[in-house]
C-alpha positions as a Markdown table, in Angstrom:
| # | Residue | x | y | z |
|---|---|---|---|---|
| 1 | Unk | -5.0 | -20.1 | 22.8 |
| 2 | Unk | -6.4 | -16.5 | 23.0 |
| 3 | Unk | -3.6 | -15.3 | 21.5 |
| 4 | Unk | -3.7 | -17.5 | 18.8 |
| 5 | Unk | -7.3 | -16.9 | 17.8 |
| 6 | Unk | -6.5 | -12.9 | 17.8 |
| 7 | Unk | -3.5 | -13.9 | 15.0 |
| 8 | Unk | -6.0 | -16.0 | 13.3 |
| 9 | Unk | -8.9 | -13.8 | 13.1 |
| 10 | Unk | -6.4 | -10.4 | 11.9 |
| 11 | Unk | -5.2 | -13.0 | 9.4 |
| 12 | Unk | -8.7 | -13.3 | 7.7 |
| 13 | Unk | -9.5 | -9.7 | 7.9 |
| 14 | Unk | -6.4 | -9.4 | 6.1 |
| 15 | Unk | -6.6 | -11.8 | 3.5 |
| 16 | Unk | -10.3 | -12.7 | 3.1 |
| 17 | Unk | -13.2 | -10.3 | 1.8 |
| 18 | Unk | -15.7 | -9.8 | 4.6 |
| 19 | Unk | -18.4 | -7.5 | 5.4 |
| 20 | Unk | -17.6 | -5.9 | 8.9 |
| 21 | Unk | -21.4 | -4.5 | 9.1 |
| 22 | Unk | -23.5 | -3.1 | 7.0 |
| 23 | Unk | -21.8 | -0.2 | 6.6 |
| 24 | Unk | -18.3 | -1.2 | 6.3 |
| 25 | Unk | -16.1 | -3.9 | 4.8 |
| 26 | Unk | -12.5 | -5.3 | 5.0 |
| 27 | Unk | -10.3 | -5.0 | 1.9 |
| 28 | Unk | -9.4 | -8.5 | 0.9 |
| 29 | Unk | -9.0 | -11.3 | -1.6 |
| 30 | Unk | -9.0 | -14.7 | -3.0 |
| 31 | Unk | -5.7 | -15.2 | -4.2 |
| 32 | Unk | -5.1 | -16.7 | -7.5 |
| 33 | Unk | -1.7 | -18.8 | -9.0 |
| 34 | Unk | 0.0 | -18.9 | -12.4 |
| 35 | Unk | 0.1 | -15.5 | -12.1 |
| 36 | Unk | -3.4 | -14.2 | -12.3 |
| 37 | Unk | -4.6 | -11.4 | -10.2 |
| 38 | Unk | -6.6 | -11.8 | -7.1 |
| 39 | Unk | -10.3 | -12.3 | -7.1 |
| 40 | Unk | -12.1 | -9.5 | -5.3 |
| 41 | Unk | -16.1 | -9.7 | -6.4 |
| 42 | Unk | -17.9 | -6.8 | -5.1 |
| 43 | Unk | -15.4 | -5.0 | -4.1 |
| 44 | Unk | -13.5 | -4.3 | -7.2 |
| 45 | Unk | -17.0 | -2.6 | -9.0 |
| 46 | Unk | -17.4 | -0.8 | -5.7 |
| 47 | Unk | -13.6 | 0.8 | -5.7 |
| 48 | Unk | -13.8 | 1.7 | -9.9 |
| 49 | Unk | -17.3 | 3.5 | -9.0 |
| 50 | Unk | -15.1 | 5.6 | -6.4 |
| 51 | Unk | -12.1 | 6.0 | -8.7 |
| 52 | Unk | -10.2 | 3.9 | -6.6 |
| 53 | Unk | -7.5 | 1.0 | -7.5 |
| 54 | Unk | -6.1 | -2.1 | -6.6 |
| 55 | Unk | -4.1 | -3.3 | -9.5 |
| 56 | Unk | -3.2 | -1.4 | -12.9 |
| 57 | Unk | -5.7 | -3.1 | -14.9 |
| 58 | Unk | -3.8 | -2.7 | -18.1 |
| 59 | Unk | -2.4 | -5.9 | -18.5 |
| 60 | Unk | 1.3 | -4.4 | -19.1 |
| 61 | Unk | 3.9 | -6.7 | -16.7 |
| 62 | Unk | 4.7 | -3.5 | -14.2 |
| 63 | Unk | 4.8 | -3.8 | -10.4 |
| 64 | Unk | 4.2 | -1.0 | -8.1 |
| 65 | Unk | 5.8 | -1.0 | -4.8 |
| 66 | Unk | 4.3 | 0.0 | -1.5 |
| 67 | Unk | 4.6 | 0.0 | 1.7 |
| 68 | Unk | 2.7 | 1.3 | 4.8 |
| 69 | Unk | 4.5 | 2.9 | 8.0 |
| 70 | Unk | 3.1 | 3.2 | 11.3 |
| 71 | Unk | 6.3 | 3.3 | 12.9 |
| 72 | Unk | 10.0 | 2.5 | 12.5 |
| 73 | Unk | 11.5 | -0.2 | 13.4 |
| 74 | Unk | 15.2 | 0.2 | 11.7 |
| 75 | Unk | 14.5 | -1.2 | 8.6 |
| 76 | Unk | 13.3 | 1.5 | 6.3 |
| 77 | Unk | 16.8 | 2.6 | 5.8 |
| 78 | Unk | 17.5 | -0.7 | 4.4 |
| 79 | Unk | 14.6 | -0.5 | 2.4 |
| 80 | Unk | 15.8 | 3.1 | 0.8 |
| 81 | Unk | 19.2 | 2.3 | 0.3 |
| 82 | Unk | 18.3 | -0.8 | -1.8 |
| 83 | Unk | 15.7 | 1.4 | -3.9 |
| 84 | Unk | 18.4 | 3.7 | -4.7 |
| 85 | Unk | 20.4 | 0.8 | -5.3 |
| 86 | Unk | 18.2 | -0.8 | -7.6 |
| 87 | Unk | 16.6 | 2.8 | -9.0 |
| 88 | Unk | 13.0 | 1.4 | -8.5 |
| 89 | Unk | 10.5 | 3.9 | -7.0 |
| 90 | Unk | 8.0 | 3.2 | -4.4 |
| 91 | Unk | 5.2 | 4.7 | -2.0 |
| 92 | Unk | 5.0 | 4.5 | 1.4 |
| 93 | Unk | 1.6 | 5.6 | 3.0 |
| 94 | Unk | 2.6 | 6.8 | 6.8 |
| 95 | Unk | 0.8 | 7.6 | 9.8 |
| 96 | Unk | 1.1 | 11.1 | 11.9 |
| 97 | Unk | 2.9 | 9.2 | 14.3 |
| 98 | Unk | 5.9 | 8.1 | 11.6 |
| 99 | Unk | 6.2 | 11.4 | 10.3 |
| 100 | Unk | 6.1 | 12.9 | 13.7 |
| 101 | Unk | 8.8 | 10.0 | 14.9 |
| 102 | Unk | 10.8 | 10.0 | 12.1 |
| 103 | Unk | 11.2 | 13.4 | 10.2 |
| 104 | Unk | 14.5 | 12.6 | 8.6 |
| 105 | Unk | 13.4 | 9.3 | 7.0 |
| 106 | Unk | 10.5 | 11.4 | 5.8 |
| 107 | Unk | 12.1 | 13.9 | 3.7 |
| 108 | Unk | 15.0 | 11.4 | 2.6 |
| 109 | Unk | 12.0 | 9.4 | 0.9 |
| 110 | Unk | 10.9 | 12.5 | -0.9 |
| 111 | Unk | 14.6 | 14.0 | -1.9 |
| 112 | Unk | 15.4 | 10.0 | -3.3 |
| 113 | Unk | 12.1 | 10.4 | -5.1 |
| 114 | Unk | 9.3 | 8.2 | -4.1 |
| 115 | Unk | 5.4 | 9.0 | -3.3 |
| 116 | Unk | 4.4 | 9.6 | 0.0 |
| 117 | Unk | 0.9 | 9.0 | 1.0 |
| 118 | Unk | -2.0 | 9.0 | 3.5 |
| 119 | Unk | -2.2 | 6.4 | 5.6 |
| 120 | Unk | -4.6 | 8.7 | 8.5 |
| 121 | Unk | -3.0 | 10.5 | 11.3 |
| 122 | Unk | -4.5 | 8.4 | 14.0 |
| 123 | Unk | -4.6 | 5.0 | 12.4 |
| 124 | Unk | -8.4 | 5.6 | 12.8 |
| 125 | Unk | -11.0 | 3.1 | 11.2 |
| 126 | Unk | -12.2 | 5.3 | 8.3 |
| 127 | Unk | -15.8 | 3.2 | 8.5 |
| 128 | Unk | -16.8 | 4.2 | 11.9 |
| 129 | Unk | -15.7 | 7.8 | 11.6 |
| 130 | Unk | -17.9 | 11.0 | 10.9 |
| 131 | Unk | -17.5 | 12.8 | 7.7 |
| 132 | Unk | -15.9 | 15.2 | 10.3 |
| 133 | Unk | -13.4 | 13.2 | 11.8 |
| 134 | Unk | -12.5 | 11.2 | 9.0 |
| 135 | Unk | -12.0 | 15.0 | 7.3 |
| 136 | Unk | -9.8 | 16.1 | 10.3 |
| 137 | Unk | -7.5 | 13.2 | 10.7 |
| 138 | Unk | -6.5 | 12.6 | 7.0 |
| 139 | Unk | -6.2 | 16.8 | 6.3 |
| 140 | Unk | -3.8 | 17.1 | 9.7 |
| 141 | Unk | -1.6 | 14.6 | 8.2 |
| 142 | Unk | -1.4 | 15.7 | 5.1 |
| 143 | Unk | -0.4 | 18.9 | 6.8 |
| 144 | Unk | 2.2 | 17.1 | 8.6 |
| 145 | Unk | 3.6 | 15.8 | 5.4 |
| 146 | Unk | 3.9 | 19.0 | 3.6 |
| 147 | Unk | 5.0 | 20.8 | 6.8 |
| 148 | Unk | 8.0 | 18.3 | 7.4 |
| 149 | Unk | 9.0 | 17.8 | 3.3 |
| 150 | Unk | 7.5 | 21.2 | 1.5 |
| 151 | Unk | 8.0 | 19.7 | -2.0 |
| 152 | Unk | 5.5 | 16.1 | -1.2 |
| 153 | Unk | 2.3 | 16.1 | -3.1 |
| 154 | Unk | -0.1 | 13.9 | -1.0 |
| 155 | Unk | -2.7 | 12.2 | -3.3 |
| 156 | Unk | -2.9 | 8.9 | -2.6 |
| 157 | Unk | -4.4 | 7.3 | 0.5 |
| 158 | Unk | -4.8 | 3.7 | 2.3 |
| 159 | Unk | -7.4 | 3.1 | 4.8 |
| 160 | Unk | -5.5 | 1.7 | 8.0 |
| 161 | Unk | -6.1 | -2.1 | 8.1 |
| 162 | Unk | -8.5 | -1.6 | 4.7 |
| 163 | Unk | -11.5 | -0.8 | 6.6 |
| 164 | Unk | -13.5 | 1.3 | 4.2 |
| 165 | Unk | -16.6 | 1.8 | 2.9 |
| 166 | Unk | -18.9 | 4.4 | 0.1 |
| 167 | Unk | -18.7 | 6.9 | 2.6 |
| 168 | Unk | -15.0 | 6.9 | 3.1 |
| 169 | Unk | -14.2 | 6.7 | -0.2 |
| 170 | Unk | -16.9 | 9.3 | -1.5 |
| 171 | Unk | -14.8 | 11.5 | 1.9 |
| 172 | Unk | -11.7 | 10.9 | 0.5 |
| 173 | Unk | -12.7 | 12.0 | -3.1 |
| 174 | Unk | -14.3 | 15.5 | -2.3 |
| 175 | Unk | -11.0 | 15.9 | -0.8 |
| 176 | Unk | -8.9 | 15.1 | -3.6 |
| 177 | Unk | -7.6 | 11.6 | -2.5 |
| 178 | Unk | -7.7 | 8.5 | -4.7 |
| 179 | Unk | -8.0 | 5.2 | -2.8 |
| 180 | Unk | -5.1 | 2.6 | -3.7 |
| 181 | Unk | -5.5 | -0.6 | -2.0 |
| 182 | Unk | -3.6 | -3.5 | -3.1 |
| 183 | Unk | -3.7 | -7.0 | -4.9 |
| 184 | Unk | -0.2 | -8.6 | -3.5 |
| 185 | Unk | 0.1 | -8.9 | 0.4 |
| 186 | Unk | 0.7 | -11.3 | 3.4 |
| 187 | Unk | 1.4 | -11.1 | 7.2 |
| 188 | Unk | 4.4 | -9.3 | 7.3 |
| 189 | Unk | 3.7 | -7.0 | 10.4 |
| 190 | Unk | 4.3 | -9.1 | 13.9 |
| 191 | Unk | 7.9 | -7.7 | 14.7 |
| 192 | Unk | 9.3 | -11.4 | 16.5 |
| 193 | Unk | 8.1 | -13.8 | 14.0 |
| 194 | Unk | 10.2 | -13.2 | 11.4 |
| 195 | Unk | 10.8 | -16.4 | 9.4 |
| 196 | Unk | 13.5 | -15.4 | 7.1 |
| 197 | Unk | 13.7 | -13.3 | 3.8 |
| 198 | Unk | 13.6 | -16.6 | 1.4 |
| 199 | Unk | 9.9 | -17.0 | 3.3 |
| 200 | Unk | 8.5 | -13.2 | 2.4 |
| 201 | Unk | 10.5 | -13.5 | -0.9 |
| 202 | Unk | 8.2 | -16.8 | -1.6 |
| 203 | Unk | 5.1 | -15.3 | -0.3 |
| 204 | Unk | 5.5 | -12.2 | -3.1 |
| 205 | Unk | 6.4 | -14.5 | -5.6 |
| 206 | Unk | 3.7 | -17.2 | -5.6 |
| 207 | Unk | 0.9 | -14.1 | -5.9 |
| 208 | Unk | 2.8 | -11.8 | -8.7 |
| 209 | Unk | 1.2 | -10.8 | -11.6 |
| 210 | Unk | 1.1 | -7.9 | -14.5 |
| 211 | Unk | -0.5 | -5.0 | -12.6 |
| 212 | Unk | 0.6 | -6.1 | -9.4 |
| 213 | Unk | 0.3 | -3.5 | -6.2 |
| 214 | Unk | 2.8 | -4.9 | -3.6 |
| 215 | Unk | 1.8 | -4.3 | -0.3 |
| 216 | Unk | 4.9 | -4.6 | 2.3 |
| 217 | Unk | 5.3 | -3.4 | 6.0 |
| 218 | Unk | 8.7 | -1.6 | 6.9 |
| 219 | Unk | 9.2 | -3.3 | 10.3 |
| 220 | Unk | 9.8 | -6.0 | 9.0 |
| 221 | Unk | 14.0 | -7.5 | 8.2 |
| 222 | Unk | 12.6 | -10.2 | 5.7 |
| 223 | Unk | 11.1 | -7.7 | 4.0 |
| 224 | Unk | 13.9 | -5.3 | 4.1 |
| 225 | Unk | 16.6 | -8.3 | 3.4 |
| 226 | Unk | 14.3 | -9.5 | 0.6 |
| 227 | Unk | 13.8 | -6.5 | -1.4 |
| 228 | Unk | 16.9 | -6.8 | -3.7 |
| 229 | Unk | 16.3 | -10.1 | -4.5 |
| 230 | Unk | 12.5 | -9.7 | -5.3 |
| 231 | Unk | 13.5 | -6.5 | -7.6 |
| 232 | Unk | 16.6 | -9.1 | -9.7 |
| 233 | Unk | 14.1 | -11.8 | -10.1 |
| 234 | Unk | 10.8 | -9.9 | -11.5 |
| 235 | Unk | 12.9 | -8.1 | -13.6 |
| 236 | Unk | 14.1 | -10.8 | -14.8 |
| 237 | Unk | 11.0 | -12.3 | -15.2 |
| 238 | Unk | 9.9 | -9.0 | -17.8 |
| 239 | Unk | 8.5 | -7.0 | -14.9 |
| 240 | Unk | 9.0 | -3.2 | -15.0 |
| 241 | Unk | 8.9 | -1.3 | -11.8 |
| 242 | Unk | 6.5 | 1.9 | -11.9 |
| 243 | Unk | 5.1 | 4.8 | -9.4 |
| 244 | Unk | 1.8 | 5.0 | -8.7 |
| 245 | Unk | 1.9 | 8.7 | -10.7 |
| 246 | Unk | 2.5 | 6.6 | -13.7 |
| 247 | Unk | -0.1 | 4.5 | -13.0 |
| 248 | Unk | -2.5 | 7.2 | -12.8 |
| 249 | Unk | -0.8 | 8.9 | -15.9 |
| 250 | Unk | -2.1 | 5.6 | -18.1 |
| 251 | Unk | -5.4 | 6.2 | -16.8 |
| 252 | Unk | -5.6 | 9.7 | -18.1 |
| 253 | Unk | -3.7 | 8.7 | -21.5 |
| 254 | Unk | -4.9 | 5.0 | -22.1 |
| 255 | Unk | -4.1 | 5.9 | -25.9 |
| 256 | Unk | -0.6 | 6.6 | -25.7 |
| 257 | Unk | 0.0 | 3.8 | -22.2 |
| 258 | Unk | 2.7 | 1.8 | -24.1 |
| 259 | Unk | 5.1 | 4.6 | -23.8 |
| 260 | Unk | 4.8 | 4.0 | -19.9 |
């Protein structure tokens, strides 16, 4: 029963806006069908005050692929073979421990071409953390990063389990980070419980939409045996796979966005 409750409770952080304190809140979202983006109220004025994004707001049918490593788990080669495969770019946001644990995996992501971000050092909670700590953790792993694949430009950053709040993302700013959260997600962490890659395939599916930012976690073999089949079907469905630099390149040229 305890156990349960835990599950539950991580699932409605997850998945459900809620205000942790006064200070802080939990990145979530109603989700919508028929292929309308989530609903996130406050929160969605609050990140485009801070420059930060959860969706490509343009409208154009692209999908941006992401996915957040705290450790491995054997999947992630999967996972890069099947980007190559499938020449569709992605980011994965890592922890100090990953790039510690797994320096070979790290620079193979940068040499096949996808974004690596900042996904904090410690796995700290960005809204109970001093403007020194929060400083301290995400600039060592940065410094990780570079120090393990010289030619990665660390610009993005995810708060670990998308605790965050005006101070954290002012912090991150000053610092040269933009905030990317996400509008497409769903329990895909509890190595175990896998229920098959048709089940994380559906679970993607029934909450695309144009502007999409897929979150997906790495230990996880749906998502890893699901991945080519989710890239076949929303391309054929008009979706266009994108970085997150070309998302941020539309933002700086909105006038000439069609040519992305």
């Amino acid at each position: 029963m305890k156990k349960r409750m835990i599950l539950f409770l991580a699932i409605v952080m997850f998945l459900v806006p809620i205000n942790l304190s006064a200070a802080g809140y939990g990145w979530g979202y109603k989700k919508n069908s028929n292929n309308e983006p989530p609903e996130v109220g406050k929160y969605g004025q609050i990140l485009e005050e801070h420059g930060g994004f959860y969706m490509d707001p343009s409208g154009d049918k692209h999908v941006y692929l992401t996915f957040d490593n705290g450790y491995e788990a054997g999947f992630t080669e999967q996972v890069l073979d099947v980007l190559k495969e499938k020449d569709v770019p992605a980011t994965f946001f890592l922890t100090g421990h990953y790039v510690d644990d797994q320096p070979a995996l790290v620079k193979r992501m940068i040499k096949d071409g996808h974004i690596i971000g900042n996904h904090s050092d410690d796995h700290i909670d960005f809204t109970t953390a001093s403007k020194e700590k929060f400083t301290e953790d995400v600039e060592r792993l940065t410094e990780k990063i570079i120090k393990t694949a010289p030619e990665a430009t660390v610009q993005y950053i995810r708060p670990p389990k998308g605790t965050f709040n005006e101070n954290s993302l002012k912090w991150a700013n000053e610092l040269g980070y933009i905030h990317m959260f996400w509008s497409v997600a769903f329990v895909d962490w509890n190595e175990g419980e896998e229920k098959g890659w048709e089940h994380a395939y559906q679970q993607v599916m029934d909450q695309i939409h144009p502007g999409a930012i897929v979150l997906m976690h790495t230990v996880s073999r749906d998502n890893a045996e699901s991945l080519e089949h989710l890239i076949d079907e929303l391309r054929k469905q008009g979706y266009t796979f994108k970085s997150l630099d070309d998302l941020m390149l539309k933002q700086l040229l909105p006038d000439i966005h069609d040519l992305f």
